[in-house]
GUKOL-315102 format. One line per field, with one value per residue: residue number from 1; residue in one letter; chain; x, y negated, z negated of N, C-alpha, C, CB in turn. Coordinates in pm, whole numbers, plus 32768, in hexadecimal, padded with zeros to 4 digits. Glycine has a CB too. Layout:
N
i	(NUM_...)
aa	(A_...)
ch	(A_...)
n_X	(X_...)
n_Y	(Y_...)
n_Z	(Z_...)
ca_X	(X_...)
ca_Y	(Y_...)
ca_Z	(Z_...)
c_X	(X_...)
c_Y	(Y_...)
c_Z	(Z_...)
cb_X	(X_...)
cb_Y	(Y_...)
cb_Z	(Z_...)
This chain:
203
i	(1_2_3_4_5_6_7_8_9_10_11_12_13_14_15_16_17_18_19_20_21_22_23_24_25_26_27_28_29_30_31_32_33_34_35_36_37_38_39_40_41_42_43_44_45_46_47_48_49_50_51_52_53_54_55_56_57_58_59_60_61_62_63_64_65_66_67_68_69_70_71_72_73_74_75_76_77_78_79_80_81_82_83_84_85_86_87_88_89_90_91_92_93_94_95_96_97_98_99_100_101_102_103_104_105_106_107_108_109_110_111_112_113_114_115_116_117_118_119_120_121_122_123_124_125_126_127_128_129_130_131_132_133_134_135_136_137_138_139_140_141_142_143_144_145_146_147_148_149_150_151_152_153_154_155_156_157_158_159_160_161_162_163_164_165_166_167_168_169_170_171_172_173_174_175_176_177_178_179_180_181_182_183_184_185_186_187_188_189_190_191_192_193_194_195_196_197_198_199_200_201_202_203)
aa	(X_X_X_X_X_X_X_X_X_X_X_X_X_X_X_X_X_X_X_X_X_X_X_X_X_X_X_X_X_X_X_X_X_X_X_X_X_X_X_X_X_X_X_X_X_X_X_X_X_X_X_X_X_X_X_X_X_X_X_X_X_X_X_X_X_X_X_X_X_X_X_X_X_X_X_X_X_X_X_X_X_X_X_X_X_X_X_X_X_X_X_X_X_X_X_X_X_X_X_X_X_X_X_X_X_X_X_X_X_X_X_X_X_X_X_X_X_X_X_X_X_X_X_X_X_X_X_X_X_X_X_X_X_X_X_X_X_X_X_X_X_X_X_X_X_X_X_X_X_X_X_X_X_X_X_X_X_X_X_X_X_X_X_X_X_X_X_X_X_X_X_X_X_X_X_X_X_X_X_X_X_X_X_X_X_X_X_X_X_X_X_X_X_X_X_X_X_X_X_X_X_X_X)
ch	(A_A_A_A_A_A_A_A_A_A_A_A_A_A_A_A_A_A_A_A_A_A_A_A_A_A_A_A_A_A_A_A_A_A_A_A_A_A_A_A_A_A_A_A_A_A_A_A_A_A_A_A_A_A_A_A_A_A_A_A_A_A_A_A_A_A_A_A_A_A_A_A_A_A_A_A_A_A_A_A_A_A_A_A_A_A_A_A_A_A_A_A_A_A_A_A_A_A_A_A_A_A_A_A_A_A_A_A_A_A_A_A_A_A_A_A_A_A_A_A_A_A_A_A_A_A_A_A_A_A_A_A_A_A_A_A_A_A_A_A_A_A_A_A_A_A_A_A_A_A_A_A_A_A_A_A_A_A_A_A_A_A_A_A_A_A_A_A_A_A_A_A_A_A_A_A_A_A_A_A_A_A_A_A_A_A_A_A_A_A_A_A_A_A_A_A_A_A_A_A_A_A_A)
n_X	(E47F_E38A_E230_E137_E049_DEF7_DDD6_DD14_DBCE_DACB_D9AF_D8AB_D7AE_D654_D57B_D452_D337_D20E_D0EE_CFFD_CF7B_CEDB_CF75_CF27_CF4A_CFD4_CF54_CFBA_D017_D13E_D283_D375_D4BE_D51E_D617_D6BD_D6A7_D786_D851_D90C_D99A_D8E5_D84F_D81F_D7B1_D6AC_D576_D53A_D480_D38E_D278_D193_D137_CFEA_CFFB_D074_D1B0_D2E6_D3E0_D52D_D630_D765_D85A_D9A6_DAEA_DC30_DC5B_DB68_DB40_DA80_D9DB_D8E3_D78F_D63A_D526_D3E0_D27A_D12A_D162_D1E7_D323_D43B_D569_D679_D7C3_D8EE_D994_DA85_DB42_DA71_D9D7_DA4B_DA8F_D990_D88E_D7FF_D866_D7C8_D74E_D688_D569_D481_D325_D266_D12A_D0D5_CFC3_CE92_CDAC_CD1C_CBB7_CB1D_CABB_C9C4_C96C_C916_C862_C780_C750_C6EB_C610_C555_C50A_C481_C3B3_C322_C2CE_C1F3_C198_C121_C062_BFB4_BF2E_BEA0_BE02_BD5D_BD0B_BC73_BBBA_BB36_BA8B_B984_B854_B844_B94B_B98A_B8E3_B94F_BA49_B9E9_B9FC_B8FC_B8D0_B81F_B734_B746_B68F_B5D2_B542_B3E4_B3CA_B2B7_B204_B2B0_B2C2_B3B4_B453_B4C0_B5D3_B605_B4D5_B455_B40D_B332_B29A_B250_B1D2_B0DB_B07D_B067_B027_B0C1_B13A_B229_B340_B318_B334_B421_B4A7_B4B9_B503_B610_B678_B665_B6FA_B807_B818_B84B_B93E_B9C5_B9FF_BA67_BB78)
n_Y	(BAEF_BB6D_BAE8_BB56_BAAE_BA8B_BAF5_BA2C_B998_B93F_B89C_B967_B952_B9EB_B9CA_B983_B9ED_BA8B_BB90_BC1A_BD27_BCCD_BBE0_BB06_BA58_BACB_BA70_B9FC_BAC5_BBD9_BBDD_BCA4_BD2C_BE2D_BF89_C063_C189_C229_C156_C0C4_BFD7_BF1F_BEFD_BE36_BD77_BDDF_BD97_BC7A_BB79_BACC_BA18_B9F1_B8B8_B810_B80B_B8D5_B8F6_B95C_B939_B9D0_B9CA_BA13_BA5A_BAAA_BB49_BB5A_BC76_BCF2_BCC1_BD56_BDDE_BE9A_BE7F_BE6C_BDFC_BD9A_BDE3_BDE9_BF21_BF5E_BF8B_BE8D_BE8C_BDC0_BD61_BCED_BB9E_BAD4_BA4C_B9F6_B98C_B89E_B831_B7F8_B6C0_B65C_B6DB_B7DD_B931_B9A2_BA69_BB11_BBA0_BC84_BD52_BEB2_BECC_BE51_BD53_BD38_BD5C_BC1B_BBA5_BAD6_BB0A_BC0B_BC07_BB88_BC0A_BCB1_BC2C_BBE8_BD0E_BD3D_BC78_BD08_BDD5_BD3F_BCE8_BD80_BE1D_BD49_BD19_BE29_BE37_BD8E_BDC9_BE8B_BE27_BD7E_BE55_BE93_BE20_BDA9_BD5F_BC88_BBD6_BB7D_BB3B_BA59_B996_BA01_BA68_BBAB_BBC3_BBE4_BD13_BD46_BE0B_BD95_BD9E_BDD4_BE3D_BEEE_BECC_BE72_BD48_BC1F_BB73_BA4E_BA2C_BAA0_BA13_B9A8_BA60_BAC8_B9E9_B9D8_BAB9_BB49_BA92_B9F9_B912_B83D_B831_B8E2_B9A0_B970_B9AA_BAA9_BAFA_BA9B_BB61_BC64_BC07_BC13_BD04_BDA5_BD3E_BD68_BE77_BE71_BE5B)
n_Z	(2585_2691_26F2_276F_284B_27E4_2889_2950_28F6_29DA_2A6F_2B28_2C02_2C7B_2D57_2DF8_2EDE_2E86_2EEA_2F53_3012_30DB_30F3_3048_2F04_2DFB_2CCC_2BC7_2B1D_2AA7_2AFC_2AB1_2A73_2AAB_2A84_2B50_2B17_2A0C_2A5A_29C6_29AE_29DD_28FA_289D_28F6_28C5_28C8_28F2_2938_2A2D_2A6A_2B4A_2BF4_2C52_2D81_2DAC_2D86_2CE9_2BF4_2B82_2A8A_2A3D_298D_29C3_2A29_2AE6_2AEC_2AEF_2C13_2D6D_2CED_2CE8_2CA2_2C27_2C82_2BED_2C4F_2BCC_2C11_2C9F_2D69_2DBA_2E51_2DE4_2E32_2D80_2DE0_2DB3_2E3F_2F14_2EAB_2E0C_2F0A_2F58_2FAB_2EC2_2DD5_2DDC_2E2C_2EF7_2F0B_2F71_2F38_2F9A_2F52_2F82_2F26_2F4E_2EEE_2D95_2D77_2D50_2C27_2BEF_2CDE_2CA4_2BD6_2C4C_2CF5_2C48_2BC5_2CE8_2CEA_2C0D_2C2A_2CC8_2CA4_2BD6_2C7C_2D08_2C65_2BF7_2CBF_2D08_2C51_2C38_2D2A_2CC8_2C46_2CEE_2D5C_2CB5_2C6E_2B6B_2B23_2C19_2BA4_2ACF_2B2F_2BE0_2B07_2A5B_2952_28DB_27C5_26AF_260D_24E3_240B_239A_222A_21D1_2294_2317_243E_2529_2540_25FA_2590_2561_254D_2474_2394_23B3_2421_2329_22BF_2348_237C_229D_21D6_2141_205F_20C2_204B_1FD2_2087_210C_2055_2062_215E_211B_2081_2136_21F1_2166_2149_222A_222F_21A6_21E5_22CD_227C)
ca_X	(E406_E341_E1C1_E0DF_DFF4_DE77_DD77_DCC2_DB47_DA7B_D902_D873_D721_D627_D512_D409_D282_D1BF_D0A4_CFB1_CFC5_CEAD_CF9F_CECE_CF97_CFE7_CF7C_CFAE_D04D_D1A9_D2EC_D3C5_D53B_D54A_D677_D6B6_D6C2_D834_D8BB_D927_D9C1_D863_D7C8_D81A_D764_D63E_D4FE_D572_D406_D34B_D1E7_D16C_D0DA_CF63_D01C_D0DD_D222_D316_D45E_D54A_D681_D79F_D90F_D9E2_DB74_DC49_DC5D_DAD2_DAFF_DA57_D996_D869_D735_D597_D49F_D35D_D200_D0B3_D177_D244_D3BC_D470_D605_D6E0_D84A_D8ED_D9DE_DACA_DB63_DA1F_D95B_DAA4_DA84_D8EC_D890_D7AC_D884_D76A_D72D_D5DA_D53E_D3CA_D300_D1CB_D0FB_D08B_CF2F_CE06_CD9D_CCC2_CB55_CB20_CA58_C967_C8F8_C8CE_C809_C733_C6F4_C691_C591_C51A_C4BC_C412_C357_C2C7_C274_C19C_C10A_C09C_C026_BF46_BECE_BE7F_BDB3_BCD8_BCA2_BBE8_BB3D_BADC_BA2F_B948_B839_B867_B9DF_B961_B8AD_B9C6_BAB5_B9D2_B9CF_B876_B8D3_B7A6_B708_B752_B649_B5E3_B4B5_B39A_B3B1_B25A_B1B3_B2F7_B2C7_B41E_B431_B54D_B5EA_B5C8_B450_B43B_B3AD_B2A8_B24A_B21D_B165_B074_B04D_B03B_AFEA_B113_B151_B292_B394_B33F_B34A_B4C8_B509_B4BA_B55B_B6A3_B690_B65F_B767_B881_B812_B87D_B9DD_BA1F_B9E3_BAC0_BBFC)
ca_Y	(BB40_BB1F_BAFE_BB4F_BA36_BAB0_BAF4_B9AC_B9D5_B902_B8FF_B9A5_B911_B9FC_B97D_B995_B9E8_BB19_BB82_BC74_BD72_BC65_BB50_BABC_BA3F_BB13_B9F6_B9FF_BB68_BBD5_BC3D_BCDC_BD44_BECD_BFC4_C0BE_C210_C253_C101_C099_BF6A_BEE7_BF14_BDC8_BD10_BDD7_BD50_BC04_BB72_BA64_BA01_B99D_B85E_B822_B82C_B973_B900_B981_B911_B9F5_B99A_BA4F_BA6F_BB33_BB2D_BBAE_BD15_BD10_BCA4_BD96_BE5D_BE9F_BE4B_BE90_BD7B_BE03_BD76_BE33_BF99_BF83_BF3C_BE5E_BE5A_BD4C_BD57_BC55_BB61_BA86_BA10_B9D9_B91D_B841_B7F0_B7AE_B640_B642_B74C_B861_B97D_B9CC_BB0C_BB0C_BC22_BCD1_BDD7_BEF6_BEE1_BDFE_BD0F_BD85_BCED_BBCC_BBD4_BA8F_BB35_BC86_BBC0_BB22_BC65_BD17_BBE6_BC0C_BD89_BD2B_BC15_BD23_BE0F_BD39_BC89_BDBE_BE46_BD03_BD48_BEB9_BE1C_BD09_BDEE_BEE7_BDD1_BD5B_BEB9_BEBF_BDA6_BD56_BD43_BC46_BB6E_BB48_BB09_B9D0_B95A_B9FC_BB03_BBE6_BB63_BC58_BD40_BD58_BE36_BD76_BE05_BE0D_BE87_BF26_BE6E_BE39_BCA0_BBCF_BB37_B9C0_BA47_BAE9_B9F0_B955_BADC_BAE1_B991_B9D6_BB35_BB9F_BA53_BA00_B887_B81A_B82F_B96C_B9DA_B942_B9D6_BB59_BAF3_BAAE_BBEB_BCAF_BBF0_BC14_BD87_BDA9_BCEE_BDE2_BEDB_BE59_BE33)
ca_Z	(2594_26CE_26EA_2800_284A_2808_28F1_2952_293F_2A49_2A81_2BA4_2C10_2CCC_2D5E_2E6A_2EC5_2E5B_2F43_2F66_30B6_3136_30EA_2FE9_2EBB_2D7C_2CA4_2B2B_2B12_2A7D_2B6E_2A8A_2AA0_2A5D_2AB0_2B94_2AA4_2A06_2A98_28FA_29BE_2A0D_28C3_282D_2916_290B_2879_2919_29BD_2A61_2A85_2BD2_2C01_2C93_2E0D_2DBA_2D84_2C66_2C06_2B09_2A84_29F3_295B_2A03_2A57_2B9D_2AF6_2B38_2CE0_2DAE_2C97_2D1F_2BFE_2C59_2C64_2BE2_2C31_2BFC_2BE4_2D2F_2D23_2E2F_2E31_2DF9_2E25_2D5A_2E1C_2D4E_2E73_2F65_2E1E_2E0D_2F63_2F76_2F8B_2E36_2D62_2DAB_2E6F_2F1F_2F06_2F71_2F0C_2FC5_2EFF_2FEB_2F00_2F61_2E7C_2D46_2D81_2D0B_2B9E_2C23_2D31_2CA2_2B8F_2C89_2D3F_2C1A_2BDD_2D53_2CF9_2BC1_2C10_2D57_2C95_2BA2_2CB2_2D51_2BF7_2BF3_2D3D_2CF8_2BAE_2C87_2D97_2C7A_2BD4_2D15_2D7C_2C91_2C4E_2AE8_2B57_2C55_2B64_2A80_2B7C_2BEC_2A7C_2A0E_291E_28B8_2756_2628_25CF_2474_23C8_232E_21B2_21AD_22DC_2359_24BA_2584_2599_2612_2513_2573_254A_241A_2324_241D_2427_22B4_2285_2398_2397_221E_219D_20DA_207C_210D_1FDB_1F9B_20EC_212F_1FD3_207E_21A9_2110_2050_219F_2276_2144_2124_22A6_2267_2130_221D_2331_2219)
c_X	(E3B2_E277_E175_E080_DF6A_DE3C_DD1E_DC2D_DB04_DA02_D8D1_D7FA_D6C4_D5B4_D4BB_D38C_D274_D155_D08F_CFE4_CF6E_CEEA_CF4C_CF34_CF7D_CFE9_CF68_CFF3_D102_D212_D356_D451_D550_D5E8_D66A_D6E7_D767_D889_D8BB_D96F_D978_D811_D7C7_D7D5_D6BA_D5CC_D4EC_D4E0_D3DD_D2C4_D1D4_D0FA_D037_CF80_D07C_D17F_D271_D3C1_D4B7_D5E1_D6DD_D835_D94C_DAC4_DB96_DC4A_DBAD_DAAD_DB09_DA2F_D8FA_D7EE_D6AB_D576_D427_D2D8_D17B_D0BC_D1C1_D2AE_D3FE_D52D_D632_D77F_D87E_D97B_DA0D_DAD8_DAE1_D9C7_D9AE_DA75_D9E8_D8FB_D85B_D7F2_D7E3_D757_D6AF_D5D5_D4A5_D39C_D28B_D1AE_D0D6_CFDF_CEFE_CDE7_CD19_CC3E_CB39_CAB1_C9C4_C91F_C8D5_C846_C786_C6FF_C6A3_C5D8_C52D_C4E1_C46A_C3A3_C31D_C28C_C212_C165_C0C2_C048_BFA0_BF12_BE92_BDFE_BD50_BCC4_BC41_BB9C_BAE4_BA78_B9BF_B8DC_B82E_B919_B9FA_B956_B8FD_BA3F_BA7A_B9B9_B94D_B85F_B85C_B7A3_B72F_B6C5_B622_B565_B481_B3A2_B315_B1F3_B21D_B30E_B363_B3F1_B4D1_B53B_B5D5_B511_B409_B3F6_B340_B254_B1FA_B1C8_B0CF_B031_B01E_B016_B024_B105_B210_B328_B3A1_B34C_B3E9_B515_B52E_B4E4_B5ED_B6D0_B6B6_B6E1_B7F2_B881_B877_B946_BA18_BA3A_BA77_BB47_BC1F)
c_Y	(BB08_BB4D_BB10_BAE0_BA9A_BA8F_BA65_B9AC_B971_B926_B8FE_B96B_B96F_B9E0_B96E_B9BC_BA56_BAF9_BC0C_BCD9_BD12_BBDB_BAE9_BA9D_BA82_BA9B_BA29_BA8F_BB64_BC02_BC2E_BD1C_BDF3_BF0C_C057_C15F_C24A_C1DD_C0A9_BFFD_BEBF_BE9D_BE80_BD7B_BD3B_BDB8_BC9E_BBF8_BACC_BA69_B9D5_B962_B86D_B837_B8AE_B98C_B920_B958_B970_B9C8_B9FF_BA3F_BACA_BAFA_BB83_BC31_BD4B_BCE7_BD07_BE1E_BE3D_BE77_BE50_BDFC_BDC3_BDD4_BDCE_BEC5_BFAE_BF28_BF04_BE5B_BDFD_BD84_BCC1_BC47_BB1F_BA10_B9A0_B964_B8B1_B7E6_B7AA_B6FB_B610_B6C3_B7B2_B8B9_B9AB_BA3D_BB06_BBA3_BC4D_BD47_BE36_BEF5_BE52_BDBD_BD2B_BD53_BCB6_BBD0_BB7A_BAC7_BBD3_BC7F_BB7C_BB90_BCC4_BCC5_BBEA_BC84_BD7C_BCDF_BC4E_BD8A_BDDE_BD18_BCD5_BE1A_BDDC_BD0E_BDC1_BE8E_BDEE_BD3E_BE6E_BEB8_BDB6_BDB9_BEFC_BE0C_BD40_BCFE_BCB2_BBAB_BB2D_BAE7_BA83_B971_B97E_BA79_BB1C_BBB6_BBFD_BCA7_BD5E_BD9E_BDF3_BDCB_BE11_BE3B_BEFF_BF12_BE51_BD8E_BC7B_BB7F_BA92_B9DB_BA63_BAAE_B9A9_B9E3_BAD2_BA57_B9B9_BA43_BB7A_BB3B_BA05_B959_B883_B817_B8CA_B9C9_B9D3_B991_BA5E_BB63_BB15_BB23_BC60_BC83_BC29_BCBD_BDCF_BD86_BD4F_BE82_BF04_BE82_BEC1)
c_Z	(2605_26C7_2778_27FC_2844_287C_28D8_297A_2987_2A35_2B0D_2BA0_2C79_2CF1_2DFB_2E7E_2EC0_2EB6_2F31_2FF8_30FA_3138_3093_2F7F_2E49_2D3A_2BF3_2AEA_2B0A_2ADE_2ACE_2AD3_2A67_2AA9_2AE6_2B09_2A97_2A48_29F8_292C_29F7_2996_2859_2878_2927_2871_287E_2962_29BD_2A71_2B19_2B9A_2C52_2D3B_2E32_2DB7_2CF6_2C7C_2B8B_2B14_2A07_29D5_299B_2A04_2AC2_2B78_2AEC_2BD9_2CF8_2D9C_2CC8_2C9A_2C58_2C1F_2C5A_2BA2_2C49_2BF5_2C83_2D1C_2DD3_2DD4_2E27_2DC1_2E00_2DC2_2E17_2DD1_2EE3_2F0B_2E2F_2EA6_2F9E_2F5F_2EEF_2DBF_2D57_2E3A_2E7B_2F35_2F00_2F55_2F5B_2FA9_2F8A_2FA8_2F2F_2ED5_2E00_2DA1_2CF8_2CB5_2BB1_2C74_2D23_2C2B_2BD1_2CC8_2CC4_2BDB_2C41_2D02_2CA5_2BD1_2CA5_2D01_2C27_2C29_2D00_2CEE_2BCE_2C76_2D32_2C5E_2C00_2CD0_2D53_2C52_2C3C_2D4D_2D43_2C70_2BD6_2AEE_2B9E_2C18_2B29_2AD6_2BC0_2B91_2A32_29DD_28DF_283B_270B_2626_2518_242F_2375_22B6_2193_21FF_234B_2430_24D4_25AE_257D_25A4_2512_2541_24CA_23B7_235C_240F_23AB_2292_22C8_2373_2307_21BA_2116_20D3_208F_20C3_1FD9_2006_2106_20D3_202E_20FF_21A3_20CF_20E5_2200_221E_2112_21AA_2291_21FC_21A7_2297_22EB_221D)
cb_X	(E3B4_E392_E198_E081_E009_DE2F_DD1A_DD02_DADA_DAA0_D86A_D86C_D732_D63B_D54B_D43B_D212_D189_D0CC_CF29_CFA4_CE29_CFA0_CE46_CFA4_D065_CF15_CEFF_D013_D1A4_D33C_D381_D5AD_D4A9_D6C8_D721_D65B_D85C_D888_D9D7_DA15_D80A_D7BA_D89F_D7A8_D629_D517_D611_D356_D378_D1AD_D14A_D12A_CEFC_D05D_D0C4_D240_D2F1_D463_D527_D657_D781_D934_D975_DBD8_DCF4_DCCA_DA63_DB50_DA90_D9AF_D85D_D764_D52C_D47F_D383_D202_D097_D0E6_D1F7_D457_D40D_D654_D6A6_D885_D8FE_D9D4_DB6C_DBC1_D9DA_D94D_DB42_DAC3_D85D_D844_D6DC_D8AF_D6B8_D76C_D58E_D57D_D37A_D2E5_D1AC_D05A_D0D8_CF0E_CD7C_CD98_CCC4_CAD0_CB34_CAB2_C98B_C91A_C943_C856_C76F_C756_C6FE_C5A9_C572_C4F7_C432_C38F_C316_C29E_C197_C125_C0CA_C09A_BF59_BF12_BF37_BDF4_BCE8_BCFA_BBED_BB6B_BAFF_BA64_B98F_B7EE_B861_BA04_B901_B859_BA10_BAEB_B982_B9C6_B7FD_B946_B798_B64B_B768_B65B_B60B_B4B0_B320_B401_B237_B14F_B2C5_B26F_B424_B399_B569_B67B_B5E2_B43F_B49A_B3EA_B2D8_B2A0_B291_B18E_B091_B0BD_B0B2_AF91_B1AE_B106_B26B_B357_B2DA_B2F3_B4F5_B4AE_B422_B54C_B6DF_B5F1_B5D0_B779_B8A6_B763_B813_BA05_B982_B949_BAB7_BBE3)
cb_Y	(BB45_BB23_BAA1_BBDA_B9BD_BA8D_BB83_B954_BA13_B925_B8B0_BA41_B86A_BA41_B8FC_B9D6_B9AC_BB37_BB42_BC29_BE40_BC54_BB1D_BB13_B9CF_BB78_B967_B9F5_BBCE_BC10_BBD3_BD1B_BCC5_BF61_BFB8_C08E_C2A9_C2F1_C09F_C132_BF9D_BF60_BFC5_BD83_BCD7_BE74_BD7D_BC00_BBE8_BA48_B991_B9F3_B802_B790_B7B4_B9AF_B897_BA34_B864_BA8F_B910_BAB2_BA9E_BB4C_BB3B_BB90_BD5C_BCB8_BC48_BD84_BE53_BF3C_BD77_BF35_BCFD_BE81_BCE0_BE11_BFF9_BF65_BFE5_BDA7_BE70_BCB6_BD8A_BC24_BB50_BAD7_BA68_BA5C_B94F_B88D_B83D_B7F8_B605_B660_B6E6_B828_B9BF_B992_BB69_BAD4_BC26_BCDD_BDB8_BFA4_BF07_BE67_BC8E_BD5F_BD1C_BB6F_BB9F_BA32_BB12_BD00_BB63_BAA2_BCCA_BD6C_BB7F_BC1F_BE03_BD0D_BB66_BD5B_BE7B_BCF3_BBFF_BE20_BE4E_BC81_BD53_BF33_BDA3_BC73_BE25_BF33_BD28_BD0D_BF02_BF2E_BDAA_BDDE_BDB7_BC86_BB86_BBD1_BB7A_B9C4_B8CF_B9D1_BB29_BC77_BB06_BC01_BD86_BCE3_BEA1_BD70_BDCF_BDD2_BE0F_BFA2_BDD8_BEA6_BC07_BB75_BB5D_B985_BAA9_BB1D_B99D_B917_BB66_BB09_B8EC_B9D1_BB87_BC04_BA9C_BA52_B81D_B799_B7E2_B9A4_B9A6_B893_B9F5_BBB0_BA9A_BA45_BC1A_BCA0_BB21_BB95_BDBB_BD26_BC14_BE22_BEB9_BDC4_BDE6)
cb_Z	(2511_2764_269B_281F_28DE_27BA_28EA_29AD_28DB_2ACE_2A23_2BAF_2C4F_2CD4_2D2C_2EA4_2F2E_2DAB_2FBB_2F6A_30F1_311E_3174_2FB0_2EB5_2D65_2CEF_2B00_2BBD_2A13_2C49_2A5E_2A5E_2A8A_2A55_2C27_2AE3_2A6B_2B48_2873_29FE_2A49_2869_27EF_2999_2977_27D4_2970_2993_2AC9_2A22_2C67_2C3B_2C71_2E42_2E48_2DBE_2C40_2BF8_2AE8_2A7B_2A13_28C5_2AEF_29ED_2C08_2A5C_2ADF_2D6B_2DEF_2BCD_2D66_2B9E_2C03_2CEB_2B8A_2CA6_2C84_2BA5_2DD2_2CB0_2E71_2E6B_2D98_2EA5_2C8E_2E4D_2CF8_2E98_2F99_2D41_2E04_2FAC_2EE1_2FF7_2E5A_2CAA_2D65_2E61_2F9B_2E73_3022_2E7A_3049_2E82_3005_2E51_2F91_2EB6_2C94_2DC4_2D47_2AEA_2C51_2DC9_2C7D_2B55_2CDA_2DB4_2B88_2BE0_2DD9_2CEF_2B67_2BF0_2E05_2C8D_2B2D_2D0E_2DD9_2B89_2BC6_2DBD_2CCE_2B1F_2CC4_2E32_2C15_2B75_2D54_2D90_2C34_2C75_2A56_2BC8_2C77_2B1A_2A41_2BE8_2C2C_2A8B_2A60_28B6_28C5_2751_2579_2611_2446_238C_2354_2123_2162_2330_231B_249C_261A_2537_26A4_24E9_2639_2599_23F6_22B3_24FB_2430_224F_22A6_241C_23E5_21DF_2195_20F4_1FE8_2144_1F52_1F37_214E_2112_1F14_2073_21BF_20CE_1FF1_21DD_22BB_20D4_2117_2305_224B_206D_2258_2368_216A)
């Protein structure tokens, strides 16, 4: 009885740099092995991938035997497919057992998330600062606006309860000792009634 000798599988090594269309490096992103549509002699190697490193290089590695030389197979990085024809004999003969296959995307490189993070800080931090400019140049057009803005905000108003008189509130129980003759307890007392009538008010 004779036997045929099996197919002897080998590993293919492909490997080489990814790059943008500005030559920038595809860094951290998948190259996948897909198949050309209806090639059923493809489909075992596909889903075969590599990562590229931080300088854009990817290395994949696969099984194959001589009844897979010079089956064509997709490399696929980003949603664009590059060919490779495999080459039993040409891999054999490389100095490092691998075949180079560099890749360049025709797309431009996303933008980068830092500096779209940094610009959207720029726009915010213009339009507060011209939202505080648009504030200080109303405060300063008026002269209470003025005052404040050099530290000397206007004093509260508060109605004497018993002559109905408008007095600043720093003022108010000097009004009532002097003016209606109160002694000084019982003046502070009808003070604090009047200032915490104001803060109920505010709430």
């Amino acid at each position: 009885m004779l036997f045929s000798p099996s197919a002897q599988a080998e590993t293919y090594r492909i490997t080489g740099k990814a790059t943008f269309a500005d030559r920038s490096p595809v860094m951290l992103d998948y190259v996948y092995v897909q198949c050309i549509p209806g090639d059923f002699a493809c489909y075992q190697f596909r889903g075969a991938q590599s990562i590229t490193d931080t300088y854009g290089y990817y290395s994949i590695v696969i099984d194959l035997t001589e009844e897979e030389d010079e089956l064509d197979i997709l490399l696929n990085l980003r949603g664009e497919n590059f060919t490779h024809t495999i080459d039993i004999q040409a891999h054999r003969d490389s100095p490092n057992n691998q075949m180079t296959q560099d890749i360049q995307l025709e797309q431009n490189p996303p933008p980068s998330g830092v500096f779209f993070g940094f610009g959207c800080f720029i726009v915010l931090f213009t339009l507060v600062f011209v939202s505080v400019l648009m504030r200080t140049g109303r405060m300063l057009s008026t002269k209470q606006g003025r005052m404040e803005f050099m530290g000397m905000k206007q004093a509260r108003m508060l109605e004497c309860p018993t002559c109905k008189e408008m007095v600043a509130q720093h003022e108010l129980v000097m009004h009532l000792i002097v003016e209606h003759d109160m002694e000084a307890f019982e003046a502070g007392e009808l003070a604090g009634k009047v200032m915490r009538r104001t803060w109920s008010e505010e709430e």
